[in-house]
N, C-alpha and C positions, 0 to 999 in steps of 0.2 A: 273335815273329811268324815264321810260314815264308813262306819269298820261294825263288822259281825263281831260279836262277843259271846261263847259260849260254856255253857255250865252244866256240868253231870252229876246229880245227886247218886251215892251207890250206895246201900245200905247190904249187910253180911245180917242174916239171921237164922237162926239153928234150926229142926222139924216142925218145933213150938212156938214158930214167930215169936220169938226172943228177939231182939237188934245186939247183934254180937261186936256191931262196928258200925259206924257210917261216916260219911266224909262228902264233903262239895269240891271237886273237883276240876281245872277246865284245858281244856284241850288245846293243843299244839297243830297247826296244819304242815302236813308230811309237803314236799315238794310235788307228790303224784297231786294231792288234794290242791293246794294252789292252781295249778293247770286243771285240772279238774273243771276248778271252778269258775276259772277264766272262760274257758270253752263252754261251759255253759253260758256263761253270761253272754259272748258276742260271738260263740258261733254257734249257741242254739243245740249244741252236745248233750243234751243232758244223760245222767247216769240214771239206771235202772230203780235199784232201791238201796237201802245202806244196811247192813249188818256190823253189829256189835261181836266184837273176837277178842279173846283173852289171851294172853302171852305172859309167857316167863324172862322175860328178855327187857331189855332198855332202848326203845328205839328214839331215832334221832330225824331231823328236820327231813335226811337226806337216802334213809331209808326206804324199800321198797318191803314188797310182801316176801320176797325170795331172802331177806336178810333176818325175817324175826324167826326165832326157835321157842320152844316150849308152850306151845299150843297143845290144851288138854285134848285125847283124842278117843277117851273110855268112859263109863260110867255116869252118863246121861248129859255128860256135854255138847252143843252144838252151838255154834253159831245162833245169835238171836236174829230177826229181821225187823229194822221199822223202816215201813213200805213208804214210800213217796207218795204218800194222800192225808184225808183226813183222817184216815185209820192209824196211819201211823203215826202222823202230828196232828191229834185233834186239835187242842186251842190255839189259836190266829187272835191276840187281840189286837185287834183296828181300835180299841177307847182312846188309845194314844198315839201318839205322845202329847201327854200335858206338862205341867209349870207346876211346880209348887215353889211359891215365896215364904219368906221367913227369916227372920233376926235372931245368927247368932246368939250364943251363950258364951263360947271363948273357945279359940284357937291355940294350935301349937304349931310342933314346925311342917308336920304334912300331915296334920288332924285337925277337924273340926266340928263342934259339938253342936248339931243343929236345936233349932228350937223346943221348945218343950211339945210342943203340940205335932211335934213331927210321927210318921208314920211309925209303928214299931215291928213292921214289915222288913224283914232286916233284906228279899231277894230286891223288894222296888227301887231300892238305891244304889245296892253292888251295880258296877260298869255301868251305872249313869255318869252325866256331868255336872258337874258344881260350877255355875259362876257366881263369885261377888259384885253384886253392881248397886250396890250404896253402901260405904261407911268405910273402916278401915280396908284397904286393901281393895279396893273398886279396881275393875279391871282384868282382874284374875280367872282365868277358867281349866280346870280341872278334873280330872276324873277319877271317881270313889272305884276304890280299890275292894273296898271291906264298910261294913256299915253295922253298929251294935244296937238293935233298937230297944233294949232294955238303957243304956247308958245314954241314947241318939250321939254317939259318938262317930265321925267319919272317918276312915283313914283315907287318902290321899295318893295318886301314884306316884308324884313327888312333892318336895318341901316348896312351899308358899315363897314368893319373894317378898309378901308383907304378910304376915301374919296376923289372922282376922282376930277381932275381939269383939267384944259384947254391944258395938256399934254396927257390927258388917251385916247388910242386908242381902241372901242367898239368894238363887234360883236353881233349883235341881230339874231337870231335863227329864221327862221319863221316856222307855225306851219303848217301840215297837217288841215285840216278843211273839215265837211261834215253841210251844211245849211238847216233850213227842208222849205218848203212852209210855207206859212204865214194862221195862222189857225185863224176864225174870230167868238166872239160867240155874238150875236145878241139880243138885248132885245126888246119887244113887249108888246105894253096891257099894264098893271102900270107896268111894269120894275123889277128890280131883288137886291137884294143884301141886304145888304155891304159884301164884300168881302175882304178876308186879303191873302189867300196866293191861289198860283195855285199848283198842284198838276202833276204827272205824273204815270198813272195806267196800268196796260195791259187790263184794262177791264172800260167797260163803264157806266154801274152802278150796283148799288149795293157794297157789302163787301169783295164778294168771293177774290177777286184778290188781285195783289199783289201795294205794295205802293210802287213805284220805286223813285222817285227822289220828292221836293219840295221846292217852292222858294217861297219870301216875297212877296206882290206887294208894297212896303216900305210905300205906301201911299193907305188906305181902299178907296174902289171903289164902288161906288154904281149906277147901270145904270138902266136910263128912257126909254121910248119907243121911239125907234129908234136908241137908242146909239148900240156901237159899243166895244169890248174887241178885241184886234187884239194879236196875239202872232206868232213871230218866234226865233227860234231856233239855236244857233250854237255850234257843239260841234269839239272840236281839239285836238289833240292828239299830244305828243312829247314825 
């Protein structure tokens, strides 16, 4: 089956582009964003543009925009936009998807330690597929969770039923991928927050719209004057 997989690098940094924080983070689709995107897909609906919105609240699958509170609403906060084109998602790469083959080093129970010669690109392999199809454990297909490319360690989204070892011959899947630009929201004056999760809306403020997607920022963020909230986007499809 192909499913979108998506990822939001945030990064927090002070007046001084300092990095006070950062984190990869990925998003949850709201029940508005599902239909959403149904209707795009087979009635041709499509939404305007997306903006990026900050909240203090914990939203959930089944939430709308009329249920999140703590929306910054002073001191240089606004609503970000990434427009539905190539300005707002420059990179589209079409190289892929390709194959990379390769033989194990050794497995565990939902890890596996690809070849030495493997990429040290730790985002090429997050939400791809793993299959094994030669050696211990042939048969098995998979999908990396996490990927350490200093260690080439894999994690796994679940436990192996045979467990690969230093005979198993891989094939990693790579993904289609579109990037959006890097969307930056800015704090002025006493500053803004605490902040828990970011948001993805068709509209920029207010209720009317709809609540498309939402992710943690794992770690509450609270910005001074000057600081900085940076976000970009990547979504992949296989």
């Amino acid at each position: 089956m192909q499913k979108l997989k998506s990822r939001w690098v945030v990064t927090h940094k002070n007046r001084y582009g300092d990095v006070l924080w950062t984190n990869t983070i990925h998003n949850s689709l709201a029940a508005d964003g599902e239909m959403a995107y149904l209707s795009t897909i087979y009635r041709g609906t499509s939404l305007d543009n997306f903006y990026i919105r900050l909240f203090n609240d914990t939203p959930t699958r089944d939430y709308i925009l009329g249920n999140l509170t703590g929306e910054p609403s002073a001191n240089g906060y606004a609503a970000q936009l990434i427009e539905r084109s190539d300005v707002g998602w420059p990179v589209l790469d079409k190289s892929i998807p390709i194959t990379e083959t390769g033989t194990a080093q050794e497995g565990g129970i939902n890890t596996i330690k690809l070849a030495d010669l493997a990429s040290s690109v730790n985002d090429f392999y997050t939400y791809s597929t793993i299959e094994i199809i030669g050696g211990t454990g042939v048969g098995q297909l998979l999908e990396i969770t996490d990927y350490d490319g200093t260690t080439k360690q894999a994690t796994l989204d679940k436990d192996w039923a045979v467990i690969p070892d230093n005979t198993s011959v891989y094939v990693v899947y790579a993904d289609y991928y579109i990037l959006s630009k890097v969307v930056v929201f800015g704090a002025a004056v006493g500053g803004w927050g605490p902040v828990t999760y970011a948001v993805l809306s068709d509209e920029a403020t207010g209720i009317t719209g709809k609540l498309l997607a939402y992710f943690p920022l794992t770690t509450t963020r609270t910005l001074v004057d000057g600081d900085t909230l940076d976000f970009s986007g990547m979504i992949k499809f296989r």
